[in-house]
Short mmCIF file of the C-alpha atoms (twelve columns), coordinates in Angstrom:
data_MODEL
# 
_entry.id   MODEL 
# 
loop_
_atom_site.group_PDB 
_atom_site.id 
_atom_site.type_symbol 
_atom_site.label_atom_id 
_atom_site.label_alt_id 
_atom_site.label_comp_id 
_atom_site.label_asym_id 
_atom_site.label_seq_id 
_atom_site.Cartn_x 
_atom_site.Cartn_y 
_atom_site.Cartn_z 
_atom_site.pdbx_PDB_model_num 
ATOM 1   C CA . UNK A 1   -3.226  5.689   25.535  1 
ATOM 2   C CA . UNK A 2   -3.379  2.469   23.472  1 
ATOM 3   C CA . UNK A 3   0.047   0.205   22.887  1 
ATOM 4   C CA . UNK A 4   -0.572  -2.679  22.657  1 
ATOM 5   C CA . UNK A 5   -0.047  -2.791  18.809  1 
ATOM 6   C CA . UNK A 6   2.535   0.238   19.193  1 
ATOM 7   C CA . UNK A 7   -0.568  3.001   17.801  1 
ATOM 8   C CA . UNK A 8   1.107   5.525   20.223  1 
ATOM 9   C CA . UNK A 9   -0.672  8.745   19.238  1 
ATOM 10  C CA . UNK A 10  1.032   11.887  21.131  1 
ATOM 11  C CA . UNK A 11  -1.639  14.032  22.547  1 
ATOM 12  C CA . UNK A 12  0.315   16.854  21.694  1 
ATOM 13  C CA . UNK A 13  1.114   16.325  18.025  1 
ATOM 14  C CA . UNK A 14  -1.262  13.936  16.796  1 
ATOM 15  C CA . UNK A 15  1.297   11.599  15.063  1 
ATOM 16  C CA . UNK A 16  1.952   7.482   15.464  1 
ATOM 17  C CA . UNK A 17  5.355   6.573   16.800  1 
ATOM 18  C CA . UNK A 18  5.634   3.917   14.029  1 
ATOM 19  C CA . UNK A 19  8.857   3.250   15.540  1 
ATOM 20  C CA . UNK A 20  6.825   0.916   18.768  1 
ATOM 21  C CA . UNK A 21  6.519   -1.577  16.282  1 
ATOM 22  C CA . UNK A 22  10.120  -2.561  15.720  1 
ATOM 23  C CA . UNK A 23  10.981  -5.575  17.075  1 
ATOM 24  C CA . UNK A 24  15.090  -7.301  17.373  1 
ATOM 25  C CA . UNK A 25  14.459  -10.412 14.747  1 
ATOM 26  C CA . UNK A 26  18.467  -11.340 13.849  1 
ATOM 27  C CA . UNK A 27  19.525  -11.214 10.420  1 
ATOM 28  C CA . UNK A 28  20.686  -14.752 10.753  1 
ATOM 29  C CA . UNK A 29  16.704  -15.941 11.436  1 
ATOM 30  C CA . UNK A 30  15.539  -14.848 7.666   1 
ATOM 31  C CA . UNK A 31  15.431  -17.330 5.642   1 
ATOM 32  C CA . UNK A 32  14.470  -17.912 1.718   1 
ATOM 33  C CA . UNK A 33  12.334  -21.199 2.360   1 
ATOM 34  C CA . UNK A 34  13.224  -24.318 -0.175  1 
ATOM 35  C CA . UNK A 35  9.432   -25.424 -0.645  1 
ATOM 36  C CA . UNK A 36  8.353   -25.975 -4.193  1 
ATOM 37  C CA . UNK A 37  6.513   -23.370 -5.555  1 
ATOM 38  C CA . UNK A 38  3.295   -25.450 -6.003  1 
ATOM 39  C CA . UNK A 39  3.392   -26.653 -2.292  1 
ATOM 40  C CA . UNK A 40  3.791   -23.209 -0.966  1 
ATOM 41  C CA . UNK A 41  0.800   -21.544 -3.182  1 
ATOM 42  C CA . UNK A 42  -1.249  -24.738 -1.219  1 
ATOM 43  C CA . UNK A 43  0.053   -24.203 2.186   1 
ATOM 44  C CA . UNK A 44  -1.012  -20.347 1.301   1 
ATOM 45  C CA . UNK A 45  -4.606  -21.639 0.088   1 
ATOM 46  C CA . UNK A 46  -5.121  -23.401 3.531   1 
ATOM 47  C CA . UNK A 47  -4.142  -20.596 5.324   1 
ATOM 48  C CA . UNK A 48  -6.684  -18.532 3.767   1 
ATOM 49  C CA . UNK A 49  -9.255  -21.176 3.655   1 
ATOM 50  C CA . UNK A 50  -8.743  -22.136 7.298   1 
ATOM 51  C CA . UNK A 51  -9.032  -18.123 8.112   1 
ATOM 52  C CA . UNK A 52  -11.147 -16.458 10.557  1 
ATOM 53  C CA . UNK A 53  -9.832  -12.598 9.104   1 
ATOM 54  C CA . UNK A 54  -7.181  -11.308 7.067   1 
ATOM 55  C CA . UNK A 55  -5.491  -8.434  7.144   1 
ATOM 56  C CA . UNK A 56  -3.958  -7.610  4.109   1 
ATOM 57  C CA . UNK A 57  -0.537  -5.001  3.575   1 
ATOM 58  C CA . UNK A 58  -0.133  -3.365  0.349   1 
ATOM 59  C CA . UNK A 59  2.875   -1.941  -1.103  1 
ATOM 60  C CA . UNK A 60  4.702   -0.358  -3.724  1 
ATOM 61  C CA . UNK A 61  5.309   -3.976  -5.533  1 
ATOM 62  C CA . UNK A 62  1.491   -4.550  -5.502  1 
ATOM 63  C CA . UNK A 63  0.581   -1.649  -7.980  1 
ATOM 64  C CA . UNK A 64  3.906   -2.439  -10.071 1 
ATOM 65  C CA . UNK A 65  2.949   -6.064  -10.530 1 
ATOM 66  C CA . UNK A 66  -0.685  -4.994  -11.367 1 
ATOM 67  C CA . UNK A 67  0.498   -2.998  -14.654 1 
ATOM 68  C CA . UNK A 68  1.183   0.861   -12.493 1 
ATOM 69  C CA . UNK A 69  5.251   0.485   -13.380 1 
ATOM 70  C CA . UNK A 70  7.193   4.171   -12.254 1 
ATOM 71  C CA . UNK A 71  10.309  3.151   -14.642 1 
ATOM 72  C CA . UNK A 72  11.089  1.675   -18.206 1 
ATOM 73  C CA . UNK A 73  9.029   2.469   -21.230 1 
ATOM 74  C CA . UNK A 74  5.784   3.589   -19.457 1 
ATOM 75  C CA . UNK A 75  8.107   6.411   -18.012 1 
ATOM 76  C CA . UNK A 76  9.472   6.779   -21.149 1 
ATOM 77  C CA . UNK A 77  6.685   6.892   -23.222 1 
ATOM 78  C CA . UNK A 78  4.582   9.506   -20.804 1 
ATOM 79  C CA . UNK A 79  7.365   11.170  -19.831 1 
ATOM 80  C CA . UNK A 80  9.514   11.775  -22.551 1 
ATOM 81  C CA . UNK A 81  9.113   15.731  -22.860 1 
ATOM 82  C CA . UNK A 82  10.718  16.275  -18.891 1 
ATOM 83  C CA . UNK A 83  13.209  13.904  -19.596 1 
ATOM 84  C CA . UNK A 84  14.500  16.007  -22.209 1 
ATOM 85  C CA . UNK A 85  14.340  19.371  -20.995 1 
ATOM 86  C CA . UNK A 86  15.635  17.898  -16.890 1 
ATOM 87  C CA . UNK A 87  17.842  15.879  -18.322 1 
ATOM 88  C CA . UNK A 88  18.023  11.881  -18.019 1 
ATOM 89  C CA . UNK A 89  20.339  11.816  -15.302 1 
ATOM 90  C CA . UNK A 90  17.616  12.987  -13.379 1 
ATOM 91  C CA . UNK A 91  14.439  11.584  -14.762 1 
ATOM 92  C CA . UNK A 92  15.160  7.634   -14.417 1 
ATOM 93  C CA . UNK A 93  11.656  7.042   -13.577 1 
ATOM 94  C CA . UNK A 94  8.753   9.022   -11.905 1 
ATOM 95  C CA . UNK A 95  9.211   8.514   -8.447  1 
ATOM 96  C CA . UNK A 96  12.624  9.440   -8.212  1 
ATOM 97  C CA . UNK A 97  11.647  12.827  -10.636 1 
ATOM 98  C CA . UNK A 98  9.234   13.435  -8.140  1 
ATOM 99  C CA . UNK A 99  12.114  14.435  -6.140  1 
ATOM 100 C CA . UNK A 100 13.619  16.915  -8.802  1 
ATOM 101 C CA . UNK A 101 13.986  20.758  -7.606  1 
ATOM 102 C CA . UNK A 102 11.538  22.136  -9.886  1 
ATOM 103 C CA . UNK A 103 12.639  25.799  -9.920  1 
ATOM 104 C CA . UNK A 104 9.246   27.318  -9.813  1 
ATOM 105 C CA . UNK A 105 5.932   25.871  -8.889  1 
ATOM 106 C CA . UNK A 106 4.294   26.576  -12.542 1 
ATOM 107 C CA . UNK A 107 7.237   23.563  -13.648 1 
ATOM 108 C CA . UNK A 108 6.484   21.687  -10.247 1 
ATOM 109 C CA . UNK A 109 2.584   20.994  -10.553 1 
ATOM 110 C CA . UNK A 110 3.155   20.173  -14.429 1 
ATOM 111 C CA . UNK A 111 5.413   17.388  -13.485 1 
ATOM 112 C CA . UNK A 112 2.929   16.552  -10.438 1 
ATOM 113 C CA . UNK A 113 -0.320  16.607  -11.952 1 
ATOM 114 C CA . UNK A 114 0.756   13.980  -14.855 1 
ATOM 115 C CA . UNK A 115 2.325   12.266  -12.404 1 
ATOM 116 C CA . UNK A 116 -0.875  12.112  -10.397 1 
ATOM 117 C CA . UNK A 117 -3.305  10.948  -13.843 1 
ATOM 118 C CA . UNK A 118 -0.760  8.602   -14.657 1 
ATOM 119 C CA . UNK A 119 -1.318  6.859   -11.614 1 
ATOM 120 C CA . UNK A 120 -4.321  7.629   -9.548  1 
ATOM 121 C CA . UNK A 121 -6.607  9.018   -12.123 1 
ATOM 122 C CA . UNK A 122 -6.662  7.688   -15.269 1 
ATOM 123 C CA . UNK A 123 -6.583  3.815   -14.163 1 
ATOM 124 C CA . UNK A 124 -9.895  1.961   -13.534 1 
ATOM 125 C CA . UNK A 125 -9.845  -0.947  -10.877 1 
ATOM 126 C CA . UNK A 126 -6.558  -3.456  -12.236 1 
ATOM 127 C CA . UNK A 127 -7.311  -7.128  -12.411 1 
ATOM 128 C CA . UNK A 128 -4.723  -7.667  -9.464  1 
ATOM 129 C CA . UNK A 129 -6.709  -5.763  -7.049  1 
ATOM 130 C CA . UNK A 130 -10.033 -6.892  -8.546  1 
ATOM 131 C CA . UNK A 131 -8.401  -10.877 -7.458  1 
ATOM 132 C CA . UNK A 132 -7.496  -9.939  -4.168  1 
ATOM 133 C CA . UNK A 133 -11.104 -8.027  -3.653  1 
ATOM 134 C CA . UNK A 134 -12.622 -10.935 -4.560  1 
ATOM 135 C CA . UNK A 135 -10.096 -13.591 -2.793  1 
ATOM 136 C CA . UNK A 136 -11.059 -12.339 0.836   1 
ATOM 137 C CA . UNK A 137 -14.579 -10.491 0.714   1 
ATOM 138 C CA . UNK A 138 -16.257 -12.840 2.400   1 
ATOM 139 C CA . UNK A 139 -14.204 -12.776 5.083   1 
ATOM 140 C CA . UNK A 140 -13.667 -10.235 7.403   1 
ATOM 141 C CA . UNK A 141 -10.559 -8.143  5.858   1 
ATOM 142 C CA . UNK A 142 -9.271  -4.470  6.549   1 
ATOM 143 C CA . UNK A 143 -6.120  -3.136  4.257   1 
ATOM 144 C CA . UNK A 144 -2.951  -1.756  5.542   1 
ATOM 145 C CA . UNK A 145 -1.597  0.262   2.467   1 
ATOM 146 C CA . UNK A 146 1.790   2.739   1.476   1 
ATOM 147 C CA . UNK A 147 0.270   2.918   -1.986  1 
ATOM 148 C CA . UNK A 148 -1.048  6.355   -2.564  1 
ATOM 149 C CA . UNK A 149 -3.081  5.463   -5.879  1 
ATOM 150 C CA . UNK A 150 -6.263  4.725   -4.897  1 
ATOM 151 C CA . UNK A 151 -6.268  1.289   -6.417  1 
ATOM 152 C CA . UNK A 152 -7.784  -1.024  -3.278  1 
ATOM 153 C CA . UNK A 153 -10.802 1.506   -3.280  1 
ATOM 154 C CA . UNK A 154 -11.131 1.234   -7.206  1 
ATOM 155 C CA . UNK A 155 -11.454 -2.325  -6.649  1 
ATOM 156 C CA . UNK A 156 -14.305 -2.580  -4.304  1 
ATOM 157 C CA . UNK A 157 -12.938 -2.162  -1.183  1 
ATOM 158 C CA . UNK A 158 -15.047 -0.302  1.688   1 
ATOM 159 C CA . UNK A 159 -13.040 2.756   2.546   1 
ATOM 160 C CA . UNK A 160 -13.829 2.052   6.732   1 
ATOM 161 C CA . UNK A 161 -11.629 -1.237  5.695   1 
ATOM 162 C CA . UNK A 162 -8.761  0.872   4.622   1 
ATOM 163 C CA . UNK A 163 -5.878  2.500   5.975   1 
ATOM 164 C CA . UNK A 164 -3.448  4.212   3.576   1 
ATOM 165 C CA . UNK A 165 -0.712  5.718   5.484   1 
ATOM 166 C CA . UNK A 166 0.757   7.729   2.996   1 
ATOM 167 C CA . UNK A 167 -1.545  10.083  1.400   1 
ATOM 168 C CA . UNK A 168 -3.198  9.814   -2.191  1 
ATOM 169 C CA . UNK A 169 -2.096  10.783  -5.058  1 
ATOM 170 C CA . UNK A 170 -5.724  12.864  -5.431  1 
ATOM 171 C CA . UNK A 171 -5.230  15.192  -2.881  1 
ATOM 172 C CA . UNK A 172 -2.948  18.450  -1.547  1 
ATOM 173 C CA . UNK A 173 -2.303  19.706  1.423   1 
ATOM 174 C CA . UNK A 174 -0.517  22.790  2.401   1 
ATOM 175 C CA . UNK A 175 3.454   22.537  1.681   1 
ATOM 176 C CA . UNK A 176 4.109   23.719  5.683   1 
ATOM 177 C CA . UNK A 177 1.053   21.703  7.327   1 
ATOM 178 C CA . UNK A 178 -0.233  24.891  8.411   1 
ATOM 179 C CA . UNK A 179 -3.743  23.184  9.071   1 
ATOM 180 C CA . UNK A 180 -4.937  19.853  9.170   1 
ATOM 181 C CA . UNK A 181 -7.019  19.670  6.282   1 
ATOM 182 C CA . UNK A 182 -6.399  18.005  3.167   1 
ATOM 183 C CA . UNK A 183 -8.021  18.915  -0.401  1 
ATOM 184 C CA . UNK A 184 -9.506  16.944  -3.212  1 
ATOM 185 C CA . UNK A 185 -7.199  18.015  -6.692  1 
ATOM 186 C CA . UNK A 186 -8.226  15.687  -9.190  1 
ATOM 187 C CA . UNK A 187 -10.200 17.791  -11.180 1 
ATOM 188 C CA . UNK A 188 -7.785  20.795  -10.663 1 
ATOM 189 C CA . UNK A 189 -5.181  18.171  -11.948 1 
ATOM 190 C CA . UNK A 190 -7.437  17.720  -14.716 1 
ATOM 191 C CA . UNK A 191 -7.255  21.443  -15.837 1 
ATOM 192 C CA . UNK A 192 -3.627  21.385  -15.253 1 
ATOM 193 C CA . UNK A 193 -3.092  18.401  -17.790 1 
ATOM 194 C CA . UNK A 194 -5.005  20.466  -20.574 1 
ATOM 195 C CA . UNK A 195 -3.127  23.662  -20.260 1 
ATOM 196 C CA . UNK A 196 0.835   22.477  -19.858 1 
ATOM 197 C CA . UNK A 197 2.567   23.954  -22.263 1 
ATOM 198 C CA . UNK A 198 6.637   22.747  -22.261 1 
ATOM 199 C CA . UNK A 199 6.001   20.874  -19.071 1 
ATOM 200 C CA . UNK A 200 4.826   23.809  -17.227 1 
ATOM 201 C CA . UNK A 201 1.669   25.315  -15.741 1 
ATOM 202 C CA . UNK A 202 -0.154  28.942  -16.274 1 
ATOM 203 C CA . UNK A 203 1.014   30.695  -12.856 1 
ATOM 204 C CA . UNK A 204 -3.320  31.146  -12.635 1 
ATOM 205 C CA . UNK A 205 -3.616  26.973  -12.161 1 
ATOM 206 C CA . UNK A 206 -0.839  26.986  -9.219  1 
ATOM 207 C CA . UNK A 207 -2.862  26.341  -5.705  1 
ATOM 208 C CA . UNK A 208 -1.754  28.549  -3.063  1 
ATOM 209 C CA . UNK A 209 -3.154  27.235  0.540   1 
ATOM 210 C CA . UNK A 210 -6.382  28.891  1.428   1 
ATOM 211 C CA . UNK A 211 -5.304  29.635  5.400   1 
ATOM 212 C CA . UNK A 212 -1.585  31.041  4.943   1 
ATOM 213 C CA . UNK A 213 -1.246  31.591  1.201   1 
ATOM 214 C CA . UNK A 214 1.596   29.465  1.020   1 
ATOM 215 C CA . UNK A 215 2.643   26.957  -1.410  1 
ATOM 216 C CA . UNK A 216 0.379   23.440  -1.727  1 
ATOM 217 C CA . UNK A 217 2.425   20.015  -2.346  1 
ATOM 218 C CA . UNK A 218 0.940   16.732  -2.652  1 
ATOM 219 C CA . UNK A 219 -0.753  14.862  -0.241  1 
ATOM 220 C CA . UNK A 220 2.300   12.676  0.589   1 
ATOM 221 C CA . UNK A 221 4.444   11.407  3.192   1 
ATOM 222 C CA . UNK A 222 7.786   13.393  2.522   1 
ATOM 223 C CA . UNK A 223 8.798   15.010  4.914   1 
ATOM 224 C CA . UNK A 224 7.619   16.405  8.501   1 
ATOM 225 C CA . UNK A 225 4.428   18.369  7.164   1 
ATOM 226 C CA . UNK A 226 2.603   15.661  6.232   1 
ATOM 227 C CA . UNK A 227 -1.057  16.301  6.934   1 
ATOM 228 C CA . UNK A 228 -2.862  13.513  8.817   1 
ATOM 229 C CA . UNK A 229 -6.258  14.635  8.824   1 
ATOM 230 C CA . UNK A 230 -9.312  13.680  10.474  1 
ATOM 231 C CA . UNK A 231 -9.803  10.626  7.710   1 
ATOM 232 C CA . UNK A 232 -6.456  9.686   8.314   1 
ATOM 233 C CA . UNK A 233 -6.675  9.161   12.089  1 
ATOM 234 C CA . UNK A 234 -10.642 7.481   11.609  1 
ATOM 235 C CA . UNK A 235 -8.658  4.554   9.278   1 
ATOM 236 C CA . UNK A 236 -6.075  4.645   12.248  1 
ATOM 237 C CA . UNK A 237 -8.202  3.587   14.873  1 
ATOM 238 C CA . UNK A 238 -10.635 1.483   12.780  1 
ATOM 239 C CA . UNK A 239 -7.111  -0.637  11.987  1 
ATOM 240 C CA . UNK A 240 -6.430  -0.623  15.856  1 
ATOM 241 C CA . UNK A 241 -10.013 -1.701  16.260  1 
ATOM 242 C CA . UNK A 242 -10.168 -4.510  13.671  1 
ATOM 243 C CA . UNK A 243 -6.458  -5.786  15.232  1 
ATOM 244 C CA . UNK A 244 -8.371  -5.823  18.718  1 
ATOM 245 C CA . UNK A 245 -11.279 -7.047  17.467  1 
ATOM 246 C CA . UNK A 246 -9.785  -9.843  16.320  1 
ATOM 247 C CA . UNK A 247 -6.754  -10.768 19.260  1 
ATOM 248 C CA . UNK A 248 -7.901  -14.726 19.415  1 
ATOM 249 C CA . UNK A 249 -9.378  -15.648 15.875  1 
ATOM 250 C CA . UNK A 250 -6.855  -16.996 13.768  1 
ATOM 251 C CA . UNK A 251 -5.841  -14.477 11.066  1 
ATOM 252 C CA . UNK A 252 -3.842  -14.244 8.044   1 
ATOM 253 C CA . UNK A 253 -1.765  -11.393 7.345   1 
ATOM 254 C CA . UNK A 254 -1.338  -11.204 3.332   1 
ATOM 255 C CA . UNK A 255 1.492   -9.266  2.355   1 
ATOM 256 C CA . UNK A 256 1.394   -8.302  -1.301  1 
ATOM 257 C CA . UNK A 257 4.454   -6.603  -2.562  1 
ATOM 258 C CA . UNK A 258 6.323   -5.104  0.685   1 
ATOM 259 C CA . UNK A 259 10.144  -4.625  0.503   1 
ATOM 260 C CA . UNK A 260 12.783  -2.996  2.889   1 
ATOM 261 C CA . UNK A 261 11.537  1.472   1.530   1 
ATOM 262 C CA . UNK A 262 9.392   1.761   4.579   1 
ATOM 263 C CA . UNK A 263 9.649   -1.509  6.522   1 
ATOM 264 C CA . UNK A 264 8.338   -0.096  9.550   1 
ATOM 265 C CA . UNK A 265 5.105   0.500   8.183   1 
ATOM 266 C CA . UNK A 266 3.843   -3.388  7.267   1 
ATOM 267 C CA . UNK A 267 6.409   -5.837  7.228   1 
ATOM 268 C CA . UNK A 268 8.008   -5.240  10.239  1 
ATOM 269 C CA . UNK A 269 4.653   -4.677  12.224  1 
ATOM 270 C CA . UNK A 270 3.662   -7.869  10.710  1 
ATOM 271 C CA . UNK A 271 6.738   -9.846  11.871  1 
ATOM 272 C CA . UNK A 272 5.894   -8.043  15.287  1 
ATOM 273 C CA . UNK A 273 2.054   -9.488  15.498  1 
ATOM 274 C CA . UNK A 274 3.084   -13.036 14.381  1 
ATOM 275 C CA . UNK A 275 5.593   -13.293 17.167  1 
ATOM 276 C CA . UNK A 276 2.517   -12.179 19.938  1 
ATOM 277 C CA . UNK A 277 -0.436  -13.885 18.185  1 
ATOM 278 C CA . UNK A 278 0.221   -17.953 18.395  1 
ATOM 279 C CA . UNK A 279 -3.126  -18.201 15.876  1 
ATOM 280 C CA . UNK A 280 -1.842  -15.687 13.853  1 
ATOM 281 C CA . UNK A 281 -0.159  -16.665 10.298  1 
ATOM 282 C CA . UNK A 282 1.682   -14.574 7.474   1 
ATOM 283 C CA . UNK A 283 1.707   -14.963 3.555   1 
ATOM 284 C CA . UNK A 284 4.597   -12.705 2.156   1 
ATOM 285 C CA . UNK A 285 4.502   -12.355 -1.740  1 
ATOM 286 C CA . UNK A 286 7.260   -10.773 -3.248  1 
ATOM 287 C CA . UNK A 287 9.159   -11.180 -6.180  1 
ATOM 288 C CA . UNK A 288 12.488  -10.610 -4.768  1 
ATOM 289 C CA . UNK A 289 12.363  -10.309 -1.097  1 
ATOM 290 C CA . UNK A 290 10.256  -12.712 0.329   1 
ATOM 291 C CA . UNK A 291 12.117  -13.766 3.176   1 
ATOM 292 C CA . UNK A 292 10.736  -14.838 6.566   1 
ATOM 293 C CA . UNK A 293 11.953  -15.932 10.063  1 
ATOM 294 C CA . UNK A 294 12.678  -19.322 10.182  1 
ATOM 295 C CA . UNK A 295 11.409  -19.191 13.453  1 
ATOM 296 C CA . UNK A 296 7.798   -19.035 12.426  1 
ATOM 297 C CA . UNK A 297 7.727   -22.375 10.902  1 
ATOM 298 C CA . UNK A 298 4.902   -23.062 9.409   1 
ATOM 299 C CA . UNK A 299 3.217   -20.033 10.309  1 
ATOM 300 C CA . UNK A 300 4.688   -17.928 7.737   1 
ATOM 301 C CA . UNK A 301 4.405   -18.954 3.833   1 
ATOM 302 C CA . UNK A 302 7.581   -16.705 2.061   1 
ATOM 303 C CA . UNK A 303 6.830   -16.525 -1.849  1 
ATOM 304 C CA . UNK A 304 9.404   -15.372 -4.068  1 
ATOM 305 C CA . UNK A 305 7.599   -15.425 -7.523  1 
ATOM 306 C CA . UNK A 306 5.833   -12.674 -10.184 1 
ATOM 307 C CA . UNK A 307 2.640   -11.071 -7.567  1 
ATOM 308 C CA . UNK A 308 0.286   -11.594 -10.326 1 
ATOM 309 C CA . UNK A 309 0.592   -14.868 -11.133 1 
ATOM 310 C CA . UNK A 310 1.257   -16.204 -7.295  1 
ATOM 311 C CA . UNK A 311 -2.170  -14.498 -6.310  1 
ATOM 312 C CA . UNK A 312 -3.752  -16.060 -9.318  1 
ATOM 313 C CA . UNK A 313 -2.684  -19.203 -8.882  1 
ATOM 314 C CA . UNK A 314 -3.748  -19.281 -4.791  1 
ATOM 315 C CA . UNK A 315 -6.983  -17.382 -6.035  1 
ATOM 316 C CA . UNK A 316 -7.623  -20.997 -7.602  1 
ATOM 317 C CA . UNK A 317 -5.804  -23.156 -5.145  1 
ATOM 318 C CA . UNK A 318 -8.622  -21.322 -3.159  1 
ATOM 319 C CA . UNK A 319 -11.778 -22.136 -4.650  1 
ATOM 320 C CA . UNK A 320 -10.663 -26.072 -4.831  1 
ATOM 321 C CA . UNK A 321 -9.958  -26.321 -1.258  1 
ATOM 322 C CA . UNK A 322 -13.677 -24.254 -0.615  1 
ATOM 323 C CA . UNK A 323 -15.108 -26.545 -3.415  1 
ATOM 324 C CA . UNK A 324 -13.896 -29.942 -1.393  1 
ATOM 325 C CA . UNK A 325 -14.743 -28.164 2.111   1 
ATOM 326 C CA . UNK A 326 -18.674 -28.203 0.848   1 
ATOM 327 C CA . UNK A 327 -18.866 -30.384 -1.618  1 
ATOM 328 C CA . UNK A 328 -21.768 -33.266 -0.182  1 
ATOM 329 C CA . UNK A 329 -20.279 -36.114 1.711   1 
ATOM 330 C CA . UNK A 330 -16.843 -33.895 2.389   1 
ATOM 331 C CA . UNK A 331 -18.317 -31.227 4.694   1 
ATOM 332 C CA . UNK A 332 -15.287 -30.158 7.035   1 
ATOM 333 C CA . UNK A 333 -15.289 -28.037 10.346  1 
ATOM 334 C CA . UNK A 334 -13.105 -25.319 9.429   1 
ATOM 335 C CA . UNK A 335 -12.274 -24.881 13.263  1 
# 
């Protein structure tokens, strides 16, 4: 049994005890750092530049930054026809409609497969993931992701360098996690999109599961039936591989758009590796909640600024410091 970055998997049930990677950092230790905004995007730049790897955690502010917003007009706009006939006490914004008690499944899947082209389907590759893609390619990289909409593989990323913990927006699994399979519904999703009719389904379009005949739901972490197949637990160890493969090299942890909904997932794990990796460093990007622990000095780089525009201006700071690294006469050891 592996620990020593908390991947407890129970022989009996399959799952990781996220909870190992929890660590007791005080409340009073978090701190919004002071540094100008153009002297932290630098100190970011050198941490990249000076990099041996970088592992990179994705969440939910990522894919809002890059244009996929849940709330406001784009809700408004797409959603306008369940707002009115749910009521708009209840449909603020698509992920908390997600939760709604759809009465029957016909009214369920019509929320869930607009819901799913909204956001998985119908986007190509955003210009936010296509910056990041190309910020660390050259470098050895692997993604930690809670986004579910597919956008780090739209972007070029190799799927053996990817880890999304929470399902995908493309796929269903059975509603009771009878079996430990997961199935491809895009296309199904498709069909489902073309014959809605007042935000509902035909009752021939609802998916039953295949082994119990039961009810299908998404492929998403919700509650205790989440599926995680034989994919899922491949990206598991290949993330517990690249973290051992990489125990002395010095590595930057980029984390793009990670709040407080699942902490335990990145940020927390990230705090966690910082405090047992001396050459390890973190970049946290967040609009709002970029705090760090003091205590990692100048190891840890806290942003509090729009995603986009932070990762485009490091993108640049970037390619000046690897301009001046090889340009003739200026060659530096990176080590």
């Amino acid at each position: 049994m592996n620990t020593r970055h908390g991947w407890c998997k129970q022989t009996n049930t399959k799952k990781i005890d996220f909870s190992r990677f929890l660590c007791s950092t005080p409340a009073r230790d978090y701190i919004f750092q002071d540094t100008p905004y153009e002297n932290q995007i630098r100190e970011a730049a050198e941490l990249l530049s000076r990099a041996d790897a970088v592992l990179i955690g994705g969440g939910a502010g990522l894919s809002t930054a890059a244009g996929l917003s849940y709330g406001g007009q784009r809700f408004q706009e797409n959603f306008g026809e369940f707002i009115e006939k749910y009521g708009a006490s209840y449909m603020t914004d698509m992920y908390s409609a997600g939760f709604y008690p759809f009465p029957t499944e016909e009214e369920k899947w019509g929320y869930w497969s607009k819901h799913a082209y909204l956001n998985r389907i119908e986007p190509e590759a955003l210009p936010l993931y296509q910056q990041i893609f190309e910020l660390v390619k050259e470098k050895p990289h692997f993604i930690l992701t809670t986004n579910v909409d597919h956008q780090f593989w739209k972007a070029g990323f190799m799927d053996e360098r990817i880890f999304a913990t929470q399902g995908d927006y493309g796929e269903i699994q059975c509603a009771r996690g009878c079996h430990d399979k997961v199935y491809d519904a895009k296309e199904l999703f498709g069909k489902m999109g073309e014959a809605r009719k007042d935000c509902k389904i035909p009752s021939e379009l609802v998916p039953k599961c295949p082994v119990c005949g039961g009810n299908m739901a998404m492929h998403l972490r919700s509650d205790q039936y989440f599926v995680e197949d034989a994919h899922w637990n491949e990206a598991a160890s290949r993330y517990e591989e690249f973290l051992e493969a990489h125990q002395t090299d010095r590595v930057v942890l980029l984390e793009l758009g990670v709040g407080f909904n699942t902490p335990v997932i990145i940020r927390l794990p990230f705090e966690k590796m910082i405090r047992e990796h001396e050459n390890w460093s973190l970049i946290r990007m967040n609009l709002d909640e970029a705090v760090v622990p003091a205590s990692f000095g100048e190891r840890a780089v806290g942003i509090n600024a729009d995603l986009a525009e932070a990762v485009r201006d490091m993108s640049g700071c970037v390619k000046e410091i690897e301009a001046g690294m090889t340009a003739p006469g200026n060659e530096v050891d990176k080590k």
